[in-house]
N, C-alpha and C positions, 0 to 999 in steps of 0.2 A: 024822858023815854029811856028805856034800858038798851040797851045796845046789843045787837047779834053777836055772837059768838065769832072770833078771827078766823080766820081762814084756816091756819095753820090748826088752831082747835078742832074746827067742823073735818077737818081731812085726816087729824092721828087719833081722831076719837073713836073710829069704827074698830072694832078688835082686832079684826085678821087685819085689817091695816097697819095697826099699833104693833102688831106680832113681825110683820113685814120689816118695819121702821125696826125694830128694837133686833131683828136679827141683821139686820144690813149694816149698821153701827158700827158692827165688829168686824163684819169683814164683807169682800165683794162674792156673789153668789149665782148661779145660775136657777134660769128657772126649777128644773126639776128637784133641784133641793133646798129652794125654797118651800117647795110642796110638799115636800119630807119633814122640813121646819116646823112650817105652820098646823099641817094635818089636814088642809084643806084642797079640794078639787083640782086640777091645773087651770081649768076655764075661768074661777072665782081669782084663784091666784093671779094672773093675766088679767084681770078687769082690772082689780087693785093695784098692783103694779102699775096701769096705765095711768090709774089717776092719782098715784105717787108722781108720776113721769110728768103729765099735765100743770100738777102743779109746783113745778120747778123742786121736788125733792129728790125726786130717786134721778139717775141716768143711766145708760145702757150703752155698752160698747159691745162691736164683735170679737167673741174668742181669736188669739192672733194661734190658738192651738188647733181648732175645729171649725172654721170657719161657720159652721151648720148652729154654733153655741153664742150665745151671748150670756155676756156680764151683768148683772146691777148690781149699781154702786148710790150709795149715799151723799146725800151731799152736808156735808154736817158745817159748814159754814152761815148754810143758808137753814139748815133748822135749828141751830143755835141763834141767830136772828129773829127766826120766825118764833121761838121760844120766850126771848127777850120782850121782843111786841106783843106776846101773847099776854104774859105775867102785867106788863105795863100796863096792857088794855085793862086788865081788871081792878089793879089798885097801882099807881106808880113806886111806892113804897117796894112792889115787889121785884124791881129791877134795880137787880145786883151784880156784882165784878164775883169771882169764884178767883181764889187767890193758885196759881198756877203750882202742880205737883212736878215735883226733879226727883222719880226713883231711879233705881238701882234697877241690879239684875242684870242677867245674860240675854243678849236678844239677839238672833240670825236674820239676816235679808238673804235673799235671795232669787238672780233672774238667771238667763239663761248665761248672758256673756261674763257678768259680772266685771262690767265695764261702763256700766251707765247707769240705770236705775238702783241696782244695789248698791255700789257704793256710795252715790250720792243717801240714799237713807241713811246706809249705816255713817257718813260725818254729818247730816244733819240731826240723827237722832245723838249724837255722840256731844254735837254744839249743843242742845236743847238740855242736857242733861249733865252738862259741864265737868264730861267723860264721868260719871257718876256710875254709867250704866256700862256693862261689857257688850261692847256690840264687834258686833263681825258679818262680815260680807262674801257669797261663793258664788259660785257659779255652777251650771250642770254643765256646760261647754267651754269655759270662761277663753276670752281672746287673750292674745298675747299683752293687752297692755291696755290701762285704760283709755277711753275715747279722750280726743284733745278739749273738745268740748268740756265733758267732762270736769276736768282739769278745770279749765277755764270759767266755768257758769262757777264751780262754787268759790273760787278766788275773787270772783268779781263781784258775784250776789248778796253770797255770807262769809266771805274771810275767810275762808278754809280752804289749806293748801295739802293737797293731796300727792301732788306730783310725784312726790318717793313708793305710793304705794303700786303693787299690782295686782292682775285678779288671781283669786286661788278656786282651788277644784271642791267642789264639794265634800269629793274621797278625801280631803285632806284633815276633813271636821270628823272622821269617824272615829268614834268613843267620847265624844263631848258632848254634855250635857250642855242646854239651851230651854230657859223658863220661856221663853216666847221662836218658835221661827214663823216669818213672815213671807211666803213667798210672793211675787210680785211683777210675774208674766205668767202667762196662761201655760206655758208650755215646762215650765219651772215648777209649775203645780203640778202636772199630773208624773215627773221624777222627783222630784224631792223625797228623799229617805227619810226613813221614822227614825227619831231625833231619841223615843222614849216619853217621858212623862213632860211633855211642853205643850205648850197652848198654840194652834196652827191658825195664821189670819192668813187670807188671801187679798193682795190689792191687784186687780187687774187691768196695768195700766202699759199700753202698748211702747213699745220701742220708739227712742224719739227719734225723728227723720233727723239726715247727716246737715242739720243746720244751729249755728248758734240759738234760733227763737224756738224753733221747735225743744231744742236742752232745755231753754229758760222756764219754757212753760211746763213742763217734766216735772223741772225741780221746786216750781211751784205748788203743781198737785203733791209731789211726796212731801214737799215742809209742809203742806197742810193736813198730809193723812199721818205726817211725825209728831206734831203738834197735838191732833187727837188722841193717838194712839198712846201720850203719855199720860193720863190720868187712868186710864185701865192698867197700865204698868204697875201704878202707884196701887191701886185698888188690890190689884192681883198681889202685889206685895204686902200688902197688910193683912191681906186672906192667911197667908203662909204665914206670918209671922205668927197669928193667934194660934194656928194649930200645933 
Protein backbone atom coordinates (compact mmCIF):
# COMPACT_ATOMS: atom_id res chain seq x y z
CA UNK A 1 0.00 0.00 0.00
CA UNK A 2 1.36 3.53 -0.84
CA UNK A 3 1.41 5.64 1.92
CA UNK A 4 -0.20 9.12 2.42
CA UNK A 5 1.68 12.01 2.00
CA UNK A 6 3.70 13.55 5.69
CA UNK A 7 2.16 15.98 7.34
CA UNK A 8 4.61 18.43 6.74
CA UNK A 9 3.92 17.86 2.83
CA UNK A 10 0.04 17.92 3.09
CA UNK A 11 0.36 21.54 5.22
CA UNK A 12 3.45 23.43 2.83
CA UNK A 13 1.88 22.09 -0.16
CA UNK A 14 -1.14 24.64 -0.40
CA UNK A 15 0.41 27.83 -2.29
CA UNK A 16 -0.60 30.77 -0.07
CA UNK A 17 0.77 28.49 2.57
CA UNK A 18 4.03 27.70 0.80
CA UNK A 19 4.11 31.67 0.16
CA UNK A 20 3.49 32.13 4.07
CA UNK A 21 6.53 29.59 4.90
CA UNK A 22 8.88 30.85 2.31
CA UNK A 23 8.39 34.63 3.50
CA UNK A 24 8.57 33.97 7.23
CA UNK A 25 12.09 32.14 6.69
CA UNK A 26 13.70 35.40 6.39
CA UNK A 27 12.42 37.31 8.71
CA UNK A 28 9.53 37.79 11.58
CA UNK A 29 6.31 39.61 10.11
CA UNK A 30 3.27 40.90 11.08
CA UNK A 31 0.03 40.26 9.85
CA UNK A 32 -0.76 43.02 7.64
CA UNK A 33 2.36 42.55 5.70
CA UNK A 34 2.01 39.47 5.35
CA UNK A 35 -1.09 40.38 3.23
CA UNK A 36 1.02 42.77 1.32
CA UNK A 37 3.39 39.46 0.85
CA UNK A 38 1.33 37.15 -0.29
CA UNK A 39 -1.40 39.39 -2.28
CA UNK A 40 -4.01 37.57 -0.46
CA UNK A 41 -7.32 38.59 1.56
CA UNK A 42 -6.47 39.16 5.49
CA UNK A 43 -9.23 36.57 6.50
CA UNK A 44 -7.57 33.73 3.93
CA UNK A 45 -4.28 34.91 5.48
CA UNK A 46 -5.46 34.41 9.20
CA UNK A 47 -6.84 30.83 8.43
CA UNK A 48 -3.49 29.89 7.00
CA UNK A 49 -1.42 31.20 9.55
CA UNK A 50 -3.69 29.33 12.06
CA UNK A 51 -2.91 26.23 10.68
CA UNK A 52 0.77 27.11 10.24
CA UNK A 53 0.30 27.78 14.12
CA UNK A 54 -1.67 24.34 14.69
CA UNK A 55 0.82 22.51 13.41
CA UNK A 56 3.68 23.33 15.26
CA UNK A 57 5.36 25.55 12.35
CA UNK A 58 4.84 29.16 12.58
CA UNK A 59 4.44 31.05 16.43
CA UNK A 60 3.16 34.30 17.24
CA UNK A 61 4.31 36.66 19.84
CA UNK A 62 2.82 40.10 21.04
CA UNK A 63 4.55 43.36 19.70
CA UNK A 64 6.63 44.59 22.94
CA UNK A 65 6.18 47.99 20.55
CA UNK A 66 2.09 48.06 19.96
CA UNK A 67 0.82 45.89 22.05
CA UNK A 68 -2.50 45.92 19.65
CA UNK A 69 0.47 43.82 16.83
CA UNK A 70 1.63 40.61 16.90
CA UNK A 71 4.69 38.83 15.44
CA UNK A 72 4.99 35.40 13.29
CA UNK A 73 7.90 33.77 13.42
CA UNK A 74 9.06 30.58 11.85
CA UNK A 75 10.19 27.85 13.35
CA UNK A 76 12.89 26.41 11.05
CA UNK A 77 14.33 23.82 13.57
CA UNK A 78 11.15 22.10 13.36
CA UNK A 79 10.70 22.40 9.41
CA UNK A 80 14.03 21.39 8.70
CA UNK A 81 13.04 18.08 10.70
CA UNK A 82 9.73 18.03 9.20
CA UNK A 83 11.72 18.33 5.87
CA UNK A 84 14.29 15.66 6.64
CA UNK A 85 11.19 13.11 7.47
CA UNK A 86 9.55 14.25 4.67
CA UNK A 87 12.52 13.41 2.03
CA UNK A 88 13.08 10.07 4.06
CA UNK A 89 9.41 8.99 3.80
CA UNK A 90 9.73 8.83 0.14
CA UNK A 91 12.99 7.16 -0.49
CA UNK A 92 15.71 7.07 2.60
CA UNK A 93 18.59 7.75 -0.02
CA UNK A 94 17.14 11.16 0.16
CA UNK A 95 18.23 12.23 3.68
CA UNK A 96 21.23 14.08 3.81
CA UNK A 97 23.82 16.29 6.05
CA UNK A 98 24.05 19.96 3.77
CA UNK A 99 27.79 20.70 4.66
CA UNK A 100 27.40 24.12 6.84
CA UNK A 101 28.45 27.71 4.98
CA UNK A 102 31.00 30.26 7.22
CA UNK A 103 30.54 33.72 4.93
CA UNK A 104 31.74 36.88 5.25
CA UNK A 105 30.38 40.32 4.97
CA UNK A 106 29.25 43.29 7.11
CA UNK A 107 26.20 42.38 9.30
CA UNK A 108 24.30 45.01 12.03
CA UNK A 109 22.06 43.63 15.05
CA UNK A 110 20.26 45.71 16.61
CA UNK A 111 17.71 46.28 19.86
CA UNK A 112 16.69 48.73 21.89
CA UNK A 113 19.49 48.75 24.86
CA UNK A 114 22.02 46.91 23.12
CA UNK A 115 22.83 45.15 26.19
CA UNK A 116 21.34 41.95 25.69
CA UNK A 117 19.98 40.58 22.56
CA UNK A 118 22.15 42.34 20.30
CA UNK A 119 25.22 41.72 21.51
CA UNK A 120 24.74 38.36 22.19
CA UNK A 121 23.90 37.85 18.21
CA UNK A 122 26.55 39.89 17.11
CA UNK A 123 29.32 37.21 19.38
CA UNK A 124 27.34 34.43 18.33
CA UNK A 125 27.08 35.20 14.87
CA UNK A 126 30.96 36.34 15.24
CA UNK A 127 31.62 32.48 16.85
CA UNK A 128 29.67 30.71 13.90
CA UNK A 129 31.57 32.49 11.43
CA UNK A 130 35.10 32.32 13.08
CA UNK A 131 35.15 36.26 12.97
CA UNK A 132 35.02 35.67 9.14
CA UNK A 133 32.08 38.06 9.02
CA UNK A 134 31.99 41.98 10.30
CA UNK A 135 29.58 42.07 12.67
CA UNK A 136 28.61 44.90 14.95
CA UNK A 137 26.08 45.60 17.48
CA UNK A 138 23.88 49.22 18.51
CA UNK A 139 21.34 50.17 20.18
CA UNK A 140 18.50 53.17 19.63
CA UNK A 141 18.77 53.74 23.68
CA UNK A 142 21.67 51.64 24.49
CA UNK A 143 22.32 51.30 28.57
CA UNK A 144 25.31 52.19 30.21
CA UNK A 145 26.68 48.82 30.14
CA UNK A 146 25.96 45.40 29.11
CA UNK A 147 23.59 43.21 31.31
CA UNK A 148 25.66 40.90 33.81
CA UNK A 149 23.75 38.06 32.56
CA UNK A 150 24.70 38.78 29.47
CA UNK A 151 28.26 38.60 30.37
CA UNK A 152 27.58 35.56 31.88
CA UNK A 153 25.16 33.21 29.69
CA UNK A 154 27.73 33.45 26.90
CA UNK A 155 31.00 32.70 28.93
CA UNK A 156 29.24 29.78 30.34
CA UNK A 157 27.21 28.49 27.21
CA UNK A 158 29.58 29.24 24.23
CA UNK A 159 32.98 30.56 25.43
CA UNK A 160 32.74 33.91 24.77
CA UNK A 161 33.92 36.59 26.80
CA UNK A 162 32.59 39.75 26.29
CA UNK A 163 33.12 41.72 29.43
CA UNK A 164 35.51 44.44 27.88
CA UNK A 165 32.79 45.37 25.48
CA UNK A 166 29.90 48.12 25.71
CA UNK A 167 26.91 49.17 24.03
CA UNK A 168 27.17 51.89 21.38
CA UNK A 169 24.49 54.31 19.97
CA UNK A 170 23.26 53.65 16.73
CA UNK A 171 24.30 57.63 15.78
CA UNK A 172 27.57 56.23 16.19
CA UNK A 173 27.07 53.78 12.73
CA UNK A 174 26.14 56.87 10.58
CA UNK A 175 27.98 56.72 7.12
CA UNK A 176 28.56 52.80 7.36
CA UNK A 177 27.76 50.60 4.98
CA UNK A 178 26.03 47.05 6.34
CA UNK A 179 25.13 44.05 3.56
CA UNK A 180 22.69 42.72 6.22
CA UNK A 181 21.01 44.94 9.40
CA UNK A 182 18.98 42.71 11.60
CA UNK A 183 16.81 44.33 13.87
CA UNK A 184 15.65 42.37 16.87
CA UNK A 185 12.85 44.11 19.06
CA UNK A 186 9.86 45.37 17.92
CA UNK A 187 10.53 48.85 19.11
CA UNK A 188 14.21 48.92 17.32
CA UNK A 189 12.25 48.23 14.26
CA UNK A 190 10.17 50.82 13.76
CA UNK A 191 13.69 53.45 14.53
CA UNK A 192 16.29 52.00 12.94
CA UNK A 193 17.72 54.18 10.23
CA UNK A 194 18.21 53.39 6.50
CA UNK A 195 21.58 51.89 6.47
CA UNK A 196 21.38 52.41 2.26
CA UNK A 197 21.58 49.34 0.04
CA UNK A 198 21.37 46.33 2.71
CA UNK A 199 19.09 43.59 3.14
CA UNK A 200 16.65 44.34 6.58
CA UNK A 201 15.52 40.94 8.62
CA UNK A 202 13.44 41.41 11.58
CA UNK A 203 13.61 38.89 14.60
CA UNK A 204 11.08 39.67 17.13
CA UNK A 205 12.06 38.39 20.10
CA UNK A 206 11.15 39.99 23.41
CA UNK A 207 13.49 41.32 26.34
CA UNK A 208 14.62 38.51 28.47
CA UNK A 209 13.26 38.91 32.10
CA UNK A 210 16.25 40.13 34.78
CA UNK A 211 16.93 36.23 35.37
CA UNK A 212 19.84 33.77 34.47
CA UNK A 213 17.10 31.15 32.46
CA UNK A 214 15.19 33.63 31.04
CA UNK A 215 19.22 34.95 29.33
CA UNK A 216 19.63 31.22 28.63
CA UNK A 217 16.71 30.60 26.71
CA UNK A 218 17.21 34.19 24.78
CA UNK A 219 20.45 32.96 23.69
CA UNK A 220 19.09 29.83 22.58
CA UNK A 221 16.55 31.34 20.25
CA UNK A 222 19.21 33.91 18.79
CA UNK A 223 22.12 30.81 18.35
CA UNK A 224 19.34 29.24 16.57
CA UNK A 225 18.02 32.17 14.31
CA UNK A 226 22.34 32.81 13.87
CA UNK A 227 22.68 29.45 12.69
CA UNK A 228 19.89 30.06 10.12
CA UNK A 229 20.57 33.07 9.10
CA UNK A 230 24.14 31.90 7.99
CA UNK A 231 23.40 30.13 4.78
CA UNK A 232 21.39 33.21 3.34
CA UNK A 233 24.58 35.20 4.29
CA UNK A 234 26.55 32.72 2.11
CA UNK A 235 23.86 32.72 -0.60
CA UNK A 236 23.62 36.51 -0.53
CA UNK A 237 27.44 36.46 -0.96
CA UNK A 238 27.73 34.69 -3.91
CA UNK A 239 24.71 36.60 -5.62
CA UNK A 240 27.14 39.80 -5.35
CA UNK A 241 30.13 38.22 -6.17
CA UNK A 242 28.66 37.06 -9.81
CA UNK A 243 27.52 40.49 -10.54
Amino acid sequence: MVADPPAFVRLAAHPVRWRLLSALAGSDYRVRELVALVGEPQNLVSYHLKLLRDGGLATVTRSSFDGRDSYYHLDLDRCGAALAESAAALHPALRRDVAPTIPGGAVLFVCTGNSARSPIAEALLRRHTGARATVTSAGSRPRPELHPHTVRVLREEFGVDVSGQRPRHLDSLAGRTFDWVVTMCDKAREVCPDFGRTRRVHWSIPEPADDAAAFRRTAAEIDTRVRYLLPALGTANREEARR
